[in-house]
N, C-alpha and C positions, 0 to 999 in steps of 0.2 A: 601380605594376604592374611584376612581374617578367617580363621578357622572357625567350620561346624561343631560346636563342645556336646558333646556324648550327654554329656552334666547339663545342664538346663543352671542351674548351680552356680558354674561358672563363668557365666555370661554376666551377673552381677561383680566378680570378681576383675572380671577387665574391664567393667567402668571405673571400676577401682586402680586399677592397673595404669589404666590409660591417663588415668587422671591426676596420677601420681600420688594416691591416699593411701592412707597408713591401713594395712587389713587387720584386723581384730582376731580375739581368742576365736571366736565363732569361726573367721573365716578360715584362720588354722587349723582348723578340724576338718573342717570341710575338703581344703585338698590333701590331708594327711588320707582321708578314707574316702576319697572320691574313685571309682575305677577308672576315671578317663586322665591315665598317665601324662598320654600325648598332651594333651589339653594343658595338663598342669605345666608341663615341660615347655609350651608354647609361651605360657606366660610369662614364667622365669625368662627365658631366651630375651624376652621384651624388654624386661628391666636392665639385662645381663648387657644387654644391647645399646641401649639407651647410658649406659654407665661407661662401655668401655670401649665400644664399637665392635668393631671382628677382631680385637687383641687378645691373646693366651698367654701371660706373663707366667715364667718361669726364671730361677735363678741358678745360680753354679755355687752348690754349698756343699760342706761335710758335715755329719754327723758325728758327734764324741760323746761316747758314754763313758766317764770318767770308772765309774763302778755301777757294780749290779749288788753290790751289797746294799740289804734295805732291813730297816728296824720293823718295817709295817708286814702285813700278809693282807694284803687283800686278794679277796676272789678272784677278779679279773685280771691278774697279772701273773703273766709268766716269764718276766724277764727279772725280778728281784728275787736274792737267794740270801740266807741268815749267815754270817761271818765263817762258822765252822761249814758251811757246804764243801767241798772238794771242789765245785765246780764255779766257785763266787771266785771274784777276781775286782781286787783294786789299783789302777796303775799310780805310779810312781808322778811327780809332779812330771820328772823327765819324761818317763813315757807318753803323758798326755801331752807336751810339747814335741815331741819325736809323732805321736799318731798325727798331731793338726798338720806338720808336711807333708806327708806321705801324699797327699790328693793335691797338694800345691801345682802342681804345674801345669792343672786347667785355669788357672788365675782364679782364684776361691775370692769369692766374695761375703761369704759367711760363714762361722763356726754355728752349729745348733749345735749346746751345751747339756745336757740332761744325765740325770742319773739317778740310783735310789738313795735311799736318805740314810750315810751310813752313821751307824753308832759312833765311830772314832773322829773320822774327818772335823775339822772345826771351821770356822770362818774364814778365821786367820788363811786355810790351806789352800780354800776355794779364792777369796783375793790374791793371792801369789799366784797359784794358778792364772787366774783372770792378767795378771799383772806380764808374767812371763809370756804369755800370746801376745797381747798390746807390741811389746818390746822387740817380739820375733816376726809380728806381723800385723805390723801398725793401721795396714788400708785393710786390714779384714773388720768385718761388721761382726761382733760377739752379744749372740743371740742367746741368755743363759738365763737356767733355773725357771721352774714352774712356778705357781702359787706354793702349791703345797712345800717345795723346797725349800721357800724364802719365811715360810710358816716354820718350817723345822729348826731351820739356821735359828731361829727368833726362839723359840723354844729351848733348843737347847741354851743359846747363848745369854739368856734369861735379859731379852734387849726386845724392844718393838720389831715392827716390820718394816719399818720407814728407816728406821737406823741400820738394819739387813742391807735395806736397796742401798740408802746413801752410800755405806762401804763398798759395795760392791758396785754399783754406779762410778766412785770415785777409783775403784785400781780397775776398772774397763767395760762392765757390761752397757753393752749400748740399747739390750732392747732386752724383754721376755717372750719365751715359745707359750703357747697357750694349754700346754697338757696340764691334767690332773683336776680339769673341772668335771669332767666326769657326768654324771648325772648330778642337778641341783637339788632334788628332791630328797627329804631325809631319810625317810623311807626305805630309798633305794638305798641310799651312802649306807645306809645300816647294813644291808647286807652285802654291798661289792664292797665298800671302803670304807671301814670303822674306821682303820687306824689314822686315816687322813682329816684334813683341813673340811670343817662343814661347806656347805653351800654358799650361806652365809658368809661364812670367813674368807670363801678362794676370791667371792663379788668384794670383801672389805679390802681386800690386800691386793686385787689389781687396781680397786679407786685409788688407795696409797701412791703405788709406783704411776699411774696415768698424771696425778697430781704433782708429782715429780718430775715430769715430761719423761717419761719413758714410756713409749709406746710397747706394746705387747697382739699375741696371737688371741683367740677363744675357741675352744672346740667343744666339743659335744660328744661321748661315748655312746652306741648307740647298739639297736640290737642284742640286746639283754634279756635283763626284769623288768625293764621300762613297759612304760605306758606310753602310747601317743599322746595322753595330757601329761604326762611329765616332761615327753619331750618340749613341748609346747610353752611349759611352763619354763623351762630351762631356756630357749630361746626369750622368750619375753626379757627374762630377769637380765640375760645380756644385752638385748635392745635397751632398758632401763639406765642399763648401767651407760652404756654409750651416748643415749640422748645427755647424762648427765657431765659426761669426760672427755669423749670425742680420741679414747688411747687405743680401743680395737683398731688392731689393720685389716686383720683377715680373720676369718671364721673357716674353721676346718672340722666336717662332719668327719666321725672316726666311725666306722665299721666294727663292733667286737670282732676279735677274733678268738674264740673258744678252747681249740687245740690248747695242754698243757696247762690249764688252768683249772681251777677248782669248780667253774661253769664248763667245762667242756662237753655237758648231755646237753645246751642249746645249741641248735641250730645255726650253721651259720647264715646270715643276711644275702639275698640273692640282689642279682643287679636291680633290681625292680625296685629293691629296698633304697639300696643306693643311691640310684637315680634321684628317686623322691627327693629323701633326704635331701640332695643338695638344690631340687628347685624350692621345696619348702622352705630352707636357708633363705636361698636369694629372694624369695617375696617376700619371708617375714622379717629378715633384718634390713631393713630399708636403709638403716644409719652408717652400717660398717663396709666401708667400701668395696671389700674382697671377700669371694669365696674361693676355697680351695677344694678343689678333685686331686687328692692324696691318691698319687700313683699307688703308693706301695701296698694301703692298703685294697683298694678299690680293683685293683691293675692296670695297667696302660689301657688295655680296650675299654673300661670301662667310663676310664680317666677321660678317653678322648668324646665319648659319648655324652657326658657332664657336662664337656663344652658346648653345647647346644640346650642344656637344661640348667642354665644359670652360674657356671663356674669359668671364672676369667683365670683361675691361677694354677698349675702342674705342681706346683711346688720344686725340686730341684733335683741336680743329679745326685748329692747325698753321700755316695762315693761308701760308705761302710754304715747301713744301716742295722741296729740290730733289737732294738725292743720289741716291733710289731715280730720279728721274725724271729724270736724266741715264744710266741705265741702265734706263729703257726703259716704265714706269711707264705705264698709260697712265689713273690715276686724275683728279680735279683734285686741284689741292697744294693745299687748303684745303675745309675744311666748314665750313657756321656753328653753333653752337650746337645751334639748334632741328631742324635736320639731325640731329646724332647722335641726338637726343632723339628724333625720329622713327622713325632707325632701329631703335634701340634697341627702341622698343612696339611697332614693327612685327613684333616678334621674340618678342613676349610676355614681356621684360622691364622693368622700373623702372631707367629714368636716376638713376643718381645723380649728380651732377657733384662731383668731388673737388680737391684741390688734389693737389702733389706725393707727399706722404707719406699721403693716402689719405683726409685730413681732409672730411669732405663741404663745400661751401661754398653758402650760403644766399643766395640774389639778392632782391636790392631792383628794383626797375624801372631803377636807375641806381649801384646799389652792390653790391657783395658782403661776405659777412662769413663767414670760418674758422670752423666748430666744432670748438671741441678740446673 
């Protein structure tokens, strides 16, 4: 059923839609500041529809933050702390091997690997690392390091970025998460995140690894200092980049979160914001075949409402989240299983539960098994 568009606007927009055309900066403006949400949300739903059917794909992961110690300060983060804090914490090779069990026995199918960028740690500690999970837990999918990390490792170890990935490719990383792109715009980066990797550099160093066949995430920080043309602009440059690599899997809008950060007098993002944000995603990135409704930071209800404005992906149960919830989260850092799968129907979609690269995986009462 074709909907009555509030926008008059709009009604150009789903010949576009319909037609399977690529929408332009123009038309990103247009449903960035359109009021007629619904409308926008209709659209999205079409593509969202058209791509995946009534599927909700979510998977069974944990989260490891090796450490919160970080050489950088940037504004928007409250989960990095400087070495002398009292409150910083780096685990032990063993401990990070001892925390990737603890959630094992929903049959984990991915580690998400992240942390900040410490002064001591070297390469050498991160591939042992990588190397000692391979060894302990061979059929898990190790999902590790941002841009900016793979920047750092390369800086300090006074080596390319490409020689970063290959070592760490070769003792186990199968894929990268898409954090730390942040806003592309310099502007912005100048004031949330000097100390990091430019715009520029995060787009050079995921063509590297895409070119290496290692597929990776993209997201988008949002709800800041931005602009709706920075955001606009920042999606394009990852459409760009995709038309020319085909390594996006999934695009994951991120919501600031304010609390405990050096931005904490902004506002936080209402659902309305949220919403958008991810039909705008799914119209404007035509190329990258998933979007993600990030439970944790969005919320479940939020999450489940996504699902009808363009997002096929929950992301996972997570099992001990803690970046976004050092910055103020007030989700729990974990779901089970049967949780997403509820949310999921409750929303009038089909769970599918997938591994990293999108493969569905088929549960036994006590086992799992990949279909490729």
């Amino acid at each position: 059923m074709t909907p009555s568009f509030e926008d008059d606007r709009l009604e150009a927009l789903r010949a576009k839609v319909d037609a399977g055309e690529r929408l332009s900066y123009q038309d990103g403006m247009v449903i960035y500041r359109t009021p007629d949400l619904l409308g926008v949300g209709w659209l999205a739903n079409q593509v969202r529809e058209r791509l995946h059917g009534n599927t909700t794909f979510f998977n069974v992961n944990r989260h490891i933050n090796p450490t919160d110690v970080c050489v950088a300060s940037c504004k928007l983060c409250a989960f990095g702390k400087r070495t002398k804090d009292p409150k910083a914490y780096t685990m032990s090779l063993e401990e990070v091997w001892e925390k990737a069990g603890h959630g094992y026995t929903e049959a984990v199918t991915e580690f998400h690997i992240v942390g900040g960028l410490h002064p001591e740690l070297t390469l050498d500690w991160y591939c042992q690392m990588l190397r000692g999970l391979k060894e302990r837990f061979p059929q898990v999918h190790l999902k590790a390091f941002t841009m900016v990390e793979i920047g750092y490792f390369a800086q300090r170890g006074k080596i390319s970025e490409r020689e970063v990935l290959q070592r760490l490719k070769d003792a186990g990383m199968d894929s990268l998460p898409g954090g730390g792109a942040e806003i592309f715009h310099d502007r912005v980066r100048r004031i949330i995140c000097d100390h990091k990797l430019t715009g520029q550099q995060w787009i050079d160093t995921a063509r590297v690894a895409h070119q290496m066949g290692l597929h990776s995430n993209c997201t988008m920080l949002y709800g800041h200092i931005e602009t709706e043309e920075d955001r606009l602009d920042h999606l394009l440059r990852l459409r760009e980049l995709q038309d020319e690599t085909r390594g996006f899997q999934t695009f994951i809008p991120l919501a600031f979160h304010p609390d405990h950060t050096a931005l904490e007098h902004i506002p936080k993002t209402t659902g309305f914001d949220d919403i958008r944000e991810i039909a705008v995603s799914r119209l404007m990135l035509d190329n990258i075949p998933h979007i993600k409704a990030y439970w944790v930071m969005m919320t479940p209800r939020i999450a489940q409402i996504a699902q009808r404005f363009g997002a096929d992906d929950l992301d996972g149960t997570l099992v001990e989240e803690r970046i976004y919830h050092d910055a103020g989260a007030t989700t729990t850092q974990g779901l089970r299983r049967g949780e997403l799968m509820r949310l999921i129907r409750e929303a009038g979609r089909e769970p599918v539960e997938r591994d990293t690269l999108y493969r569905p995986v088929q549960r036994a009462e006590n086992a799992f098994t990949v279909l490729v």
